[in-house]
C-alpha positions in Angstrom: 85.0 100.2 101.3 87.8 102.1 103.4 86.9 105.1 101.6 83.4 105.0 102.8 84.2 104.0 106.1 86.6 107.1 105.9 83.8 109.4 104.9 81.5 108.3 107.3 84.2 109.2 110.1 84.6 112.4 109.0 80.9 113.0 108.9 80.9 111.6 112.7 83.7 114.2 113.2 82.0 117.3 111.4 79.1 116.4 113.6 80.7 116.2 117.1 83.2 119.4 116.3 80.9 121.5 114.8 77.6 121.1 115.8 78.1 120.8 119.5 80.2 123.8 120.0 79.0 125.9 117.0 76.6 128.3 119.4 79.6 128.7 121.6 81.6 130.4 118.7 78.8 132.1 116.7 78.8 135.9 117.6 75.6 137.6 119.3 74.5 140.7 120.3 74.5 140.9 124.0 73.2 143.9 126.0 72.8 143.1 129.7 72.8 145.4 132.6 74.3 145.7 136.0 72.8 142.7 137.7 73.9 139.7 140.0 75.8 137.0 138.6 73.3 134.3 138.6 70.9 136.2 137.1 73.4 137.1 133.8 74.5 133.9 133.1 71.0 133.0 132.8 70.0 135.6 130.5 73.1 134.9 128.9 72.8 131.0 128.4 69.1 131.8 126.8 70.2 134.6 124.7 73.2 132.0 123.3 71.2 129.2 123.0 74.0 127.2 125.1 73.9 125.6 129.0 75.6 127.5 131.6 76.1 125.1 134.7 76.3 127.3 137.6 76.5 126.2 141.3 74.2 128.7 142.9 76.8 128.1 145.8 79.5 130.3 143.5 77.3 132.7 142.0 75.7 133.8 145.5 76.6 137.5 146.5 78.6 137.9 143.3 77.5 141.0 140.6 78.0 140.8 137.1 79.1 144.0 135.1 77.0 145.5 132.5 77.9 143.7 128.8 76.9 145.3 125.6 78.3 144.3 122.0 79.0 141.8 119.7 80.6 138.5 121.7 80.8 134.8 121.3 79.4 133.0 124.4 83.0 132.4 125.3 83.8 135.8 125.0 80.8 137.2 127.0 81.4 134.5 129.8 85.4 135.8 130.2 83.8 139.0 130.8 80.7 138.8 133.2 83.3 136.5 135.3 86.3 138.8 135.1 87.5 139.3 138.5 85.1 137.1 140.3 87.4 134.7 140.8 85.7 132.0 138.6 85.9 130.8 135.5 84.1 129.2 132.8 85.1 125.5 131.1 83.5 124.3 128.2 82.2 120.6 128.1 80.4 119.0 125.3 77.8 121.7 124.0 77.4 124.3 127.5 79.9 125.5 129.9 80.5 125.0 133.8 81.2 127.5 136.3 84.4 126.8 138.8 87.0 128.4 140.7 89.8 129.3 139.2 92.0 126.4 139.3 95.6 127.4 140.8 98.1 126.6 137.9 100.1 123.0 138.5 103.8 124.0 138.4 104.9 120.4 139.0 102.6 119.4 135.4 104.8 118.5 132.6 103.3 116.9 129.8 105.8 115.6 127.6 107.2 118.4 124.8 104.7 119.0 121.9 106.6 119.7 118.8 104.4 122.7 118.1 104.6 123.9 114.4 104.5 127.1 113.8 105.2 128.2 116.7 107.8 131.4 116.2 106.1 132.0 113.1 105.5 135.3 111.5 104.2 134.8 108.3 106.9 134.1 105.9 109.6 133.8 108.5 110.0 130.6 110.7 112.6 130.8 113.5 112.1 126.8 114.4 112.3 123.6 112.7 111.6 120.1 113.3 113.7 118.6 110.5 117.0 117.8 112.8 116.1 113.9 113.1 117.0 113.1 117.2 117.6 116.4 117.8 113.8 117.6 117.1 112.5 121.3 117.0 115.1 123.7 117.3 115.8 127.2 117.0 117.1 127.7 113.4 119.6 130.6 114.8 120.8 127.9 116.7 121.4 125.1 114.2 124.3 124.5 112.4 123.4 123.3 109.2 121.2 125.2 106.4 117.0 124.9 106.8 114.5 126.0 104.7 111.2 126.4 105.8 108.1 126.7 103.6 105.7 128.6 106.2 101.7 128.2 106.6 101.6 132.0 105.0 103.0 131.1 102.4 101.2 128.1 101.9 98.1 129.7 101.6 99.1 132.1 99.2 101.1 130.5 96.8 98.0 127.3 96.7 100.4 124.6 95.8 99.1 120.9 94.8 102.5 119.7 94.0 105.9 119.9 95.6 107.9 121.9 92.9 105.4 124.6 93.5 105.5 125.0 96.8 109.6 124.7 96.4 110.2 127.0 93.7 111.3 130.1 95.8 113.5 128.1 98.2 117.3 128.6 97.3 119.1 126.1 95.3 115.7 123.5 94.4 115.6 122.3 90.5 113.0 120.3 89.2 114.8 117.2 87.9 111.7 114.5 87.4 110.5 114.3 83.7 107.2 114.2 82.9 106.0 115.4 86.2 103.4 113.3 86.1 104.4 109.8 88.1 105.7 112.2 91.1 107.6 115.2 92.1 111.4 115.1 91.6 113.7 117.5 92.8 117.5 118.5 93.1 119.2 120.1 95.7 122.5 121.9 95.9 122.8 119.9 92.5 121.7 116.5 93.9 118.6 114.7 93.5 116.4 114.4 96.5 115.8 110.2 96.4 112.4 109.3 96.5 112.8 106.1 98.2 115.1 107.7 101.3 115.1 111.4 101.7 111.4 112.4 102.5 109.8 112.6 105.8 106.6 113.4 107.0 106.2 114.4 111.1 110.3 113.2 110.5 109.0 109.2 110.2 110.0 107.7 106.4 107.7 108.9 103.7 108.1 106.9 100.4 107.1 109.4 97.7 106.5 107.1 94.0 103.2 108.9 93.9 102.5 112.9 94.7 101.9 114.1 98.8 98.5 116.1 99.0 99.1 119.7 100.4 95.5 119.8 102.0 96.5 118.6 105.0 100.0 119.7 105.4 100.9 122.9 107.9 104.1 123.5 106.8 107.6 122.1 104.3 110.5 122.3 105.9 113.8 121.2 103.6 117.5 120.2 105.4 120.1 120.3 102.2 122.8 118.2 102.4 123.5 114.7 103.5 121.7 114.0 106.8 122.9 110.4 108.0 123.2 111.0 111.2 120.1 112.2 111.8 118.1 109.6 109.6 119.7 106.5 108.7 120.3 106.6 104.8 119.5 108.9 102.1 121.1 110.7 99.5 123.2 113.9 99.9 120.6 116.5 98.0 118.4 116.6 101.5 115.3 115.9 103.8 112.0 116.8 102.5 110.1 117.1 105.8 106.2 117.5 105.3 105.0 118.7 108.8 100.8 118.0 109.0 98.0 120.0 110.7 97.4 118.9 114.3 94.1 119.4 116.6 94.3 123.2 117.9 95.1 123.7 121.3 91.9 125.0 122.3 88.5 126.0 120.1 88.0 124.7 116.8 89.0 124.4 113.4 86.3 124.6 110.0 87.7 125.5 107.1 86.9 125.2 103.6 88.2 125.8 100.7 87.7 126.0 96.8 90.1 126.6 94.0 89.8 126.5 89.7 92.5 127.1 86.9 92.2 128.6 83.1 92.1 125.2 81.9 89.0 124.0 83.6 90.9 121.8 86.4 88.9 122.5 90.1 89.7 121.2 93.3 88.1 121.6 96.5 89.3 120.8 100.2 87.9 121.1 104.0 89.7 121.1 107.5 88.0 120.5 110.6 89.3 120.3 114.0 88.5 120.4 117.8 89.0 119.1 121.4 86.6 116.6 122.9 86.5 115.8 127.1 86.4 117.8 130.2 90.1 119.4 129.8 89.8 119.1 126.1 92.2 115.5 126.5 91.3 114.4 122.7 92.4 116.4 119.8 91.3 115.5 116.0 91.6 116.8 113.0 90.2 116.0 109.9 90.8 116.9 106.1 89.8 116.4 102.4 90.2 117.2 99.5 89.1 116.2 96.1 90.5 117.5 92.5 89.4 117.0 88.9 92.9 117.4 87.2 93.0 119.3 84.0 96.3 121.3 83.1 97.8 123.2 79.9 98.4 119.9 78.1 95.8 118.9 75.6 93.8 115.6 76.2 95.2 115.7 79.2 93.2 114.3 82.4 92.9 113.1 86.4 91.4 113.1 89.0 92.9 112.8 93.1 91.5 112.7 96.2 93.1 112.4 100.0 91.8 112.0 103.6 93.7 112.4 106.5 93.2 112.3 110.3 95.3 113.6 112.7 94.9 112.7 116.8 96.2 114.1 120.1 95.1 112.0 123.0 96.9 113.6 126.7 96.5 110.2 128.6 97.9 111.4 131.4 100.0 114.6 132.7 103.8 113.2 131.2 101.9 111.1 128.3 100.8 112.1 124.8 100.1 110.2 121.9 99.9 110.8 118.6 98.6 109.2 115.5 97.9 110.3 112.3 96.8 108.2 109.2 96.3 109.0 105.6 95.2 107.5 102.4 95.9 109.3 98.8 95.0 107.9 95.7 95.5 110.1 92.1 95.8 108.7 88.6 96.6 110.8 85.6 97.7 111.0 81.8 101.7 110.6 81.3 103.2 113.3 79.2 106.3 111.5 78.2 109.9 113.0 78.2 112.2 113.6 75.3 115.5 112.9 75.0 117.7 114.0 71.8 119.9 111.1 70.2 122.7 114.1 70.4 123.2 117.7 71.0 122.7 118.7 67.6 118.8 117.1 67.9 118.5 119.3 70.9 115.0 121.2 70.1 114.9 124.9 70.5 111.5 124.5 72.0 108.1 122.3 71.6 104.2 123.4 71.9 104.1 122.8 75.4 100.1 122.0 75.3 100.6 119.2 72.7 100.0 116.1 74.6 102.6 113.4 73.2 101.4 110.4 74.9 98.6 108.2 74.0 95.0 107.7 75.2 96.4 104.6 77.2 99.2 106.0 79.0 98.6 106.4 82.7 100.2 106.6 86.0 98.4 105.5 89.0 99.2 106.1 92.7 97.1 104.9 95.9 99.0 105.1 98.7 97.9 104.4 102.9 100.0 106.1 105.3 99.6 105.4 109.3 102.1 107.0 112.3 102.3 106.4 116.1 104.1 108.6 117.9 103.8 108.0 122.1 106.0 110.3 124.3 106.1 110.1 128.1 108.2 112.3 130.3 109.5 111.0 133.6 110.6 114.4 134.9 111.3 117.7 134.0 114.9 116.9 132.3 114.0 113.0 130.8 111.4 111.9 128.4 110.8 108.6 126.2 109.6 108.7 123.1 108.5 105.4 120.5 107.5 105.6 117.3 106.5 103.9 114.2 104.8 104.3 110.6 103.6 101.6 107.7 102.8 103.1 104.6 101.5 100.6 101.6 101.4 102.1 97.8 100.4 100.1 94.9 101.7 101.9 91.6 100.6 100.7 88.0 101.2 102.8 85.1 101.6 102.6 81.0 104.0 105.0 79.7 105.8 105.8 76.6 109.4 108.0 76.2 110.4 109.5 73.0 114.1 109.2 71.2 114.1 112.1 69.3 116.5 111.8 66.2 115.5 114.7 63.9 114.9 117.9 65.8 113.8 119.7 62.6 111.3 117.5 60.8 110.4 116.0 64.3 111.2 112.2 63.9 111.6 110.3 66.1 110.8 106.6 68.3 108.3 106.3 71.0 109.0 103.1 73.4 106.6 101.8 75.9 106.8 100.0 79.1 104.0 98.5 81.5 104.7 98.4 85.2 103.1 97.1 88.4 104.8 98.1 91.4 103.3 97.7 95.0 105.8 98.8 97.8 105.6 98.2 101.6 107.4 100.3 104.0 107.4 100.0 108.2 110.0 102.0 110.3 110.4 102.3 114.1 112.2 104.6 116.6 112.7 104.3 120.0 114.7 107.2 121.8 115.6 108.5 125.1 116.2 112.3 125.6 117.7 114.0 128.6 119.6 117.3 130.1 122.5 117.2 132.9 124.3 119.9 133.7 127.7 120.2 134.6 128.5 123.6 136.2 127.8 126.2 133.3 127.7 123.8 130.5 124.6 121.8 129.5 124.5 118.6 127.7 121.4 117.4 126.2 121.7 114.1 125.3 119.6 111.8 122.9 120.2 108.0 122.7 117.9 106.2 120.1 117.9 102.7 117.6 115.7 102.8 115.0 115.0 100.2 112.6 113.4 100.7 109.0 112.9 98.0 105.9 111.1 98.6 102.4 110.1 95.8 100.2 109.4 96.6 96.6 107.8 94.5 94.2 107.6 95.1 90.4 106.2 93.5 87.5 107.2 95.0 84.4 107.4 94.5 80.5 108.6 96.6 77.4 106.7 95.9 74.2 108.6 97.6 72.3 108.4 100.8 70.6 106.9 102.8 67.0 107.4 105.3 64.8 106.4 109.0 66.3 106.6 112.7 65.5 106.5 115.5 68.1 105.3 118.0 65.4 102.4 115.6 64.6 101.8 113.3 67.1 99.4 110.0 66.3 97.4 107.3 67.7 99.6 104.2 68.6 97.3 100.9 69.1 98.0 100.2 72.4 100.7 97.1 72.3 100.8 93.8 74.2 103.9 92.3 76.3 103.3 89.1 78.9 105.1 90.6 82.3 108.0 89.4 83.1 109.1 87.9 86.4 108.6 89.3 89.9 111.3 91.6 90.6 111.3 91.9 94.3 114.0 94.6 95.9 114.5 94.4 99.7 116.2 97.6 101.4 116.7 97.3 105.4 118.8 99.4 108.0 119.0 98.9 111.6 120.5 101.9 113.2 121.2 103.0 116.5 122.8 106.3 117.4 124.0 109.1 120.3 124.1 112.7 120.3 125.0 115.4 122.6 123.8 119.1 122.0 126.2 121.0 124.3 125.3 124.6 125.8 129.1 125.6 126.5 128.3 129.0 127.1 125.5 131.8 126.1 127.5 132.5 122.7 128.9 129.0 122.5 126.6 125.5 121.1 128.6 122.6 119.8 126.7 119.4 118.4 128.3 116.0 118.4 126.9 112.4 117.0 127.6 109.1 115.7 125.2 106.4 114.2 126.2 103.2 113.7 124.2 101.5 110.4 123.8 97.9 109.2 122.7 98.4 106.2 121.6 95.7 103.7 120.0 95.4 100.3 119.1 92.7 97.7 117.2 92.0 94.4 116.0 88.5 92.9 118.7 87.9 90.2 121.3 90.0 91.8 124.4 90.3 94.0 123.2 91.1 97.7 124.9 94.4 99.3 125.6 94.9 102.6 127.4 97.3 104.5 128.2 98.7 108.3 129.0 102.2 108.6 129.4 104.9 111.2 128.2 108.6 110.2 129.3 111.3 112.3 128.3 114.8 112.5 130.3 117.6 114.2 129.0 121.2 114.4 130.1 124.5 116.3 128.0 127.4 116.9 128.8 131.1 117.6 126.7 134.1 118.7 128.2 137.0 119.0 125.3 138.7 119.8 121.6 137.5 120.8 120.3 137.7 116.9 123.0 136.7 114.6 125.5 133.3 114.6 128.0 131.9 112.9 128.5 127.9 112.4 130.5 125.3 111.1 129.5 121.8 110.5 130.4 118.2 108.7 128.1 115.6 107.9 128.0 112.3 106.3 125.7 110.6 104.3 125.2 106.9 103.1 122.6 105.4 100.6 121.2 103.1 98.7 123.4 102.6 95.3 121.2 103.4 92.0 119.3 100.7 89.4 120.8 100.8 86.0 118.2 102.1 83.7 116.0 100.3 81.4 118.1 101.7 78.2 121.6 101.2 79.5 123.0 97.6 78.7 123.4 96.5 82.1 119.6 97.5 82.5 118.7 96.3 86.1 121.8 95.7 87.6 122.3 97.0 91.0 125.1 99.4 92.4 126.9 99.3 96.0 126.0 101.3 98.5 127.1 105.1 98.1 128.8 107.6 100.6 128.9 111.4 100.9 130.2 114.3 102.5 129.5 117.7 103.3 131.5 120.2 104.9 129.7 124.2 105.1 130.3 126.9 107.2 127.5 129.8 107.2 126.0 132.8 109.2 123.0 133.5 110.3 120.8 136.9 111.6 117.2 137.7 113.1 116.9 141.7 112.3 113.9 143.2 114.6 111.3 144.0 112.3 111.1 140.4 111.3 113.5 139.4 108.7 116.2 136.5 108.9 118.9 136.5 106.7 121.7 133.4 106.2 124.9 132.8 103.9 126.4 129.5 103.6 129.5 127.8 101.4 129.2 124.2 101.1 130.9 121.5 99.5 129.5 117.6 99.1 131.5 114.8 97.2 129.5 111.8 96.1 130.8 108.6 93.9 128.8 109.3 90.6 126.9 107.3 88.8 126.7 107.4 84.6 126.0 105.4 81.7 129.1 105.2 80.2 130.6 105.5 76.7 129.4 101.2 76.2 126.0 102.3 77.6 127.0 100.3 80.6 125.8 102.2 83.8 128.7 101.9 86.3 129.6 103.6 89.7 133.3 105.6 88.3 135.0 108.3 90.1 132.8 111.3 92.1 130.6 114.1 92.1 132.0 117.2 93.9 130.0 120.3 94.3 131.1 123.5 95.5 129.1 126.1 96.6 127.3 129.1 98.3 124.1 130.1 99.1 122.4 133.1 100.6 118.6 133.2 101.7 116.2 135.7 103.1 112.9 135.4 104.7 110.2 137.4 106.2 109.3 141.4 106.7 111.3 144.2 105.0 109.0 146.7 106.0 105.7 146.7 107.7 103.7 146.0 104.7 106.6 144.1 102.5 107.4 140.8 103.4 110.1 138.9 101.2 111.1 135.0 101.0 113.7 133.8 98.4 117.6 133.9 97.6 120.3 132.8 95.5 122.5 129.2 94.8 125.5 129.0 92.8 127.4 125.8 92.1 130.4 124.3 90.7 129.5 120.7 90.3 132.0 118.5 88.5 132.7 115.3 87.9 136.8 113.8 88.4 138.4 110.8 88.4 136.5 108.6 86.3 138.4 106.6 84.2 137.6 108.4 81.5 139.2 111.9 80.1 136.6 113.3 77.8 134.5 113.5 81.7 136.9 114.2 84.1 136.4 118.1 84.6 132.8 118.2 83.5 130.1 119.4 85.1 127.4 117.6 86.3 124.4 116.9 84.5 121.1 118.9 85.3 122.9 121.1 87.7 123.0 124.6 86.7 125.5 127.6 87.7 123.2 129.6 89.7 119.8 129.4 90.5 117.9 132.5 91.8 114.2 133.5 93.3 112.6 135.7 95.0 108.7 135.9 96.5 107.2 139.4 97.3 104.0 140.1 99.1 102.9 143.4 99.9 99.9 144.6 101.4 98.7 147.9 100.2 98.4 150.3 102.7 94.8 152.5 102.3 93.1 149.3 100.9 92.4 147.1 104.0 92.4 143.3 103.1 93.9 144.0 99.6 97.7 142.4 98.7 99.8 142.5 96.0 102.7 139.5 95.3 104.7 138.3 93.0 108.0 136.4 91.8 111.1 135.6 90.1 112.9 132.2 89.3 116.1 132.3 87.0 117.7 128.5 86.3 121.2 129.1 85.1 121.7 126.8 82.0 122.2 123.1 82.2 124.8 120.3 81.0 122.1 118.0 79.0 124.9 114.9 78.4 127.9 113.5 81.0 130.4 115.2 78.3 128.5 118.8 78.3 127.9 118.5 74.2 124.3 119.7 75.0 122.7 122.3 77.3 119.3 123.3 78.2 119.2 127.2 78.3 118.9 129.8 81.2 115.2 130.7 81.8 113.3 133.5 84.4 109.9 133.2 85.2 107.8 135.9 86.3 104.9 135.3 88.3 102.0 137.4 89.7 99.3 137.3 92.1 96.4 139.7 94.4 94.9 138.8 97.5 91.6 140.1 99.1 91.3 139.2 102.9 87.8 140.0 104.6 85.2 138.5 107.0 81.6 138.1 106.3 80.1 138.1 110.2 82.2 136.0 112.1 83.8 134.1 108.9 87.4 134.7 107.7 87.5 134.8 104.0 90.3 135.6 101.7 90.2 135.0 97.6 93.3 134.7 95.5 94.6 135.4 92.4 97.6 133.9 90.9 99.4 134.1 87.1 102.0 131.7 87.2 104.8 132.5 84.4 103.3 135.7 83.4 105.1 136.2 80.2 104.5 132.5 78.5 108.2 131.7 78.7 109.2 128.5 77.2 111.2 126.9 79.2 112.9 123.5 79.7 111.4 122.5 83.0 113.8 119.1 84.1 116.8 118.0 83.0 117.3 114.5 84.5 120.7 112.3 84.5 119.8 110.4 81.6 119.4 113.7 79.5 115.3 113.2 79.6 113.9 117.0 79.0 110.6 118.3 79.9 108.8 121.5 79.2 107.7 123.5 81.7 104.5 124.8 82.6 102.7 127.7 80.1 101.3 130.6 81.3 98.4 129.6 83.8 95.8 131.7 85.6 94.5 130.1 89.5 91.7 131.2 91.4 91.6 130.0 94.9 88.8 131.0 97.9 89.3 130.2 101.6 86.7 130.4 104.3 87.6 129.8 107.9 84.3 129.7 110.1 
């Protein structure tokens, strides 16, 4: 029933954003002479089809120029007014006539986190990932960002999160399967799904995948973050930034994609600005996709709606809200992991489906965000803001124990879940500037509150004989659930940071949050722990387009779940705490290109199964690193996005000498990518792109026995752009893994392996009207 509710608003919406305004955007052929100014617009309003509202008190004595060509009603307006003195607003379906209103210089509506503003194409020079501290210049900010621009977006088509990911620096895929959610690790950490994802910077819970049809850009923080959000692990924060209302005019796009397996999806965006001064913004999107991939019997379906609102109450007050509901259900493709090293398989058919009929994962999720800002002068603004996001999760799946790589033997076991989850966070913060002679300090005082409950219902019935080589049909087994197993996860947290302008080359950032942080399970011990995170950060430009920083963070998270096959399956670890300490550069060359190096290095209590199959918290996790990224135009018709990660992640001080030293598992050496577009010069519209991924080889086992090998992807694309009257239309081509590499796609830290993706051939076709 929400569903159709949801449908019916957006049909409501189509209706008031596009028909009432569509004769006001649709181009016509004007050709009027020299005449007075009354006369014109009334040629002009029947010629348009739209109501011009014209005090004949305005209009008297004034001349319109002569107007010939191809114009919007908008367009011709601005034109037969120029210089008049008037102006034309638009209201509901015509426009009205006025003086030019004198511009307020006391108005100041509260700050509009605008993305994509300083965009140009694949380069962003903002981001909104900094927690309290909001949009800031990236030149400016002392930690690394990556940021997965709307460009880039649109040509690379991604429906999940490792795709859109795969050129950003350092990013593995670590989730097996790939078909309950998106996993990945960064700077050889995993990003947590229950902590370290964001969307509009409010707490995203990510068990089931985040649709792409109604997100304007990805922005990724690497490292841990706990000062600006409370706790999470130290991989990152996943920020997924959505479309808002446009500023002015509308939004109707529409757009249609297929792949060489006979999967199709199709998507539409509308947007506008309703009232007098255009007060209330909406936007609307949706997207449906019939799911079929490279894997054989294989099937799905998803769909998401969205609506995003921007209501200007007054001249200091905005709100926002944005809901969302996503639901997707899909085949499981199980993961296999080798008894030993020496069961380690060369490769598999990657298109053989090795689950059953009954396997399924299931994710239908509502998502709902209230953001209200209101600024008291120029220098102080409030802001309060909250999200609830409900997800229900069944699924059936099976895992395989491989013990005979060569004849392909092996054990498939099963397990049945139910898993609902209920999220709410809050923020309340305060933001101001004083000055104090030549230095500035903005300061930002906040508390904000967050709590997940997670309730699960599971059983295991067991398991079967099963060959990879030649899969077969397992009746699908029975198993009574269990108990309820209810996890609670809360953190109050309140916090204070100054961003100090000491000079026009100098920035230093200081903070402190203070967490209660608390967290219990039916059956065991309950954890709590108070903490204070601090970050410190030092900036230097020494000249207008290139800095050099220093920073240290801290980070603090939930501890991990001992897995079903460990014998202490269940049990609940401690809290965990991290570090980071980097120091990087950071340059904006002229055409259009921004470069940045960093060396990092983040320790982190580990996590294992040991050598009793108990899973236990013993010793740490240190990573040492550097990282170099580049982003943006090489040259007026090359624009490149990519760079390079290598790490040193061991384990030390365990307790145990045959792991002391090693490295850690999944994490490779290096990782490399690079994206190229081109747009070939003599062929308007027409663009060429492609790119590279190398994953450096991976420690399968805590005691490196195993690896899964190096791999490089190539991947290829072509892009026509053109307009068909007044429509903006662009079709695109990509070949994903061009040369049919097999490849081990994830490595997780259980020593689960999954193959990556086959060659595979998308079409995609965009109109914008």
């Amino acid at each position: 029933m929400l569903r159709v509710r949801f449908a019916a608003l957006v049909c409501a919406l189509l209706f008031a954003l596009i028909q009432a305004p569509a004769l006001a955007q649709t181009a016509i052929e004007v050709d009027l002479p020299a005449q007075p100014l009354g006369q014109a617009l009334n040629a002009l309003a029947q010629k348009a089809g739209v109501q011009i509202a014209a005090p004949a008190a305005l209009v008297a004595g004034r001349q319109a120029p002569p107007l010939k060509g191809s114009f919007t009603a908008r367009e011709a307006l601005s034109r037969l007014l120029a210089g008049s003195g008037l102006e034309a607003r638009q209201e509901n379906a015509g426009f009205v006539v006025q003086r030019v209103q004198a511009p307020a210089a006391e108005q100041r509506l509260p700050e509009v986190r605008v993305v994509g503003a300083g965009e140009t194409g694949l380069q962003a020079k903002t981001a909104s990932t900094l927690g309290p501290l909001g949009s800031a210049a990236l030149l400016d900010t002392p930690y690394s960002v990556s940021v997965i621009t709307q460009e880039l977006i649109r040509n690379e088509n991604p429906t999940r999160l490792t795709e859109a990911l795969r050129y950003v620096p350092g990013v593995v895929n670590s989730q097996p399967g790939g078909s309950y959610y998106d996993q990945v690790m960064v700077r050889g950490y995993d990003v947590s799904a229950f902590s370290n994802y964001r969307k509009n910077n409010l707490p995203l819970l990510i068990r089931g995948d985040t649709a792409f049809e109604n997100i304007e850009r990805l922005e990724l923080y690497k490292g841990p973050s706990a000062m600006f959000y409370g706790f999470n692990s130290p991989g990152g924060i996943i920020n997924y930034i959505t479309k808002r209302p446009p500023e002015s005019g509308r939004v109707v796009s529409v757009q249609a994609g297929v792949n060489g397996f006979g999967g199709s999806r199709v998507a539409v965006d509308v947007g506008g600005r309703i009232g007098a001064e255009g007060q209330l913004g909406l936007r609307v999107n949706a997207g449906y996709e019939d799911i079929a991939n490279h894997i054989r019997d294989f099937s799905g379906r998803r769909d998401v709606e969205s609506l995003a609102l921007d209501w200007r109450i007054g001249r200091d007050t905005l709100l926002q809200l944005d809901y969302d509901q996503q639901y997707k259900r899909t085949h499981i493709q199980p993961g296999i992991t080798a008894i030993n090293a020496a069961q380690i398989p060369s490769e598999i058919d990657p298109r053989k489906f090795l689950g059953q009929p009954w396997t399924y994962h299931v994710s239908d999720s509502r998502n709902l965000m209230l953001q209200l800002t209101h600024a008291f002068n120029a220098d102080w603004s409030i802001r309060v803001a909250g999200n609830q996001l409900n997800l229900d999760r069944p699924y059936k799946y099976s895992n395989i124990q491989l013990n005979d790589k060569v004849t392909g033997d092996g054990l498939a076991f099963f397990g049945i879940y139910d898993q609902y989850y209920d999220t709410w966070s809050g923020q309340l913060q305060v933001e101001g500037r004083v000055r104090a002679g030549a230095v500035t300090h903005e300061l930002i005082i906040g508390h904000a509150p967050q709590r997940y409950v997670y309730d699960e219902f599971r059983a295991f019935p067991g398991g079967a004989v099963f060959n990879i080589y030649s899969p077969t049909l397992i009746a699908e087994p029975f198993a009574a659930f269990g108990g309820l197993r209810r996890s609670t996860v809360t953190n109050r947290s309140s916090y204070v940071v100054d961003r100090i302008t000491l000079s026009e080359r100098w920035q230093a950032i200081a903070g402190v949050r203070h967490n209660d942080f608390r967290q219990t399970q039916i059956g065991q011990p309950t954890y709590e722990k108070s903490s204070n995170t601090p970050t410190l950060a030092l900036v230097y430009k020494p000249v207008p387009w290139a800095s050099v920083y220093g920073s240290y963070m801290e980070g603090l998270e939930r501890g991990g779940v001992a897995p079903v096959v460990a014998a202490n399956a269940g049990e609940l670890m401690p809290p965990l705490e991290s570090r980071q300490y980097e120091a990087g550069v950071k340059a904006e060359l002229a055409r259009g290109l921004s470069l940045s190096a960093a060396l990092f290095e983040i320790s982190k209590p580990s996590e294992y199964s040991n050598a009793a199959n108990v899973y236990v918290q013993d010793g740490e996790q240190v990573n040492k690193g550097a990282e170099f990224s580049v982003a943006g135009q090489l040259t007026r018709n090359l624009s490149l996005y990519g760079g390079a990660t290598l790490v040193d992640a061991k384990l030390r001080e365990t307790g145990n000498a045959l792991l002391n030293g090693k490295r850690a598992s999944g994490v490779p050496r290096q990782a490399l990518s690079l994206y190229a577009d081109y747009r070939l010069p003599g062929l308007p519209g027409w663009s060429v792109n492609g790119g590279v991924v190398h994953i450096g080889r991976r420690p399968i086992f805590a005691d490196n026995s195993g690896h899964a090998p190096a791999y490089t992807l190539l991947n290829a694309g072509v892009r026509y752009e053109f307009r068909v009257g007044g429509t903006r239309s662009r079709i695109i081509l990509n070949i994903d893994n061009l040369t049919d590499e097999f490849y081990w796609d994830s490595v997780d830290s259980f020593g689960t392996l999954t193959a990556g993706v086959p060659r595979t051939v998308r079409i995609a076709a965009q109109f914008d009207f």
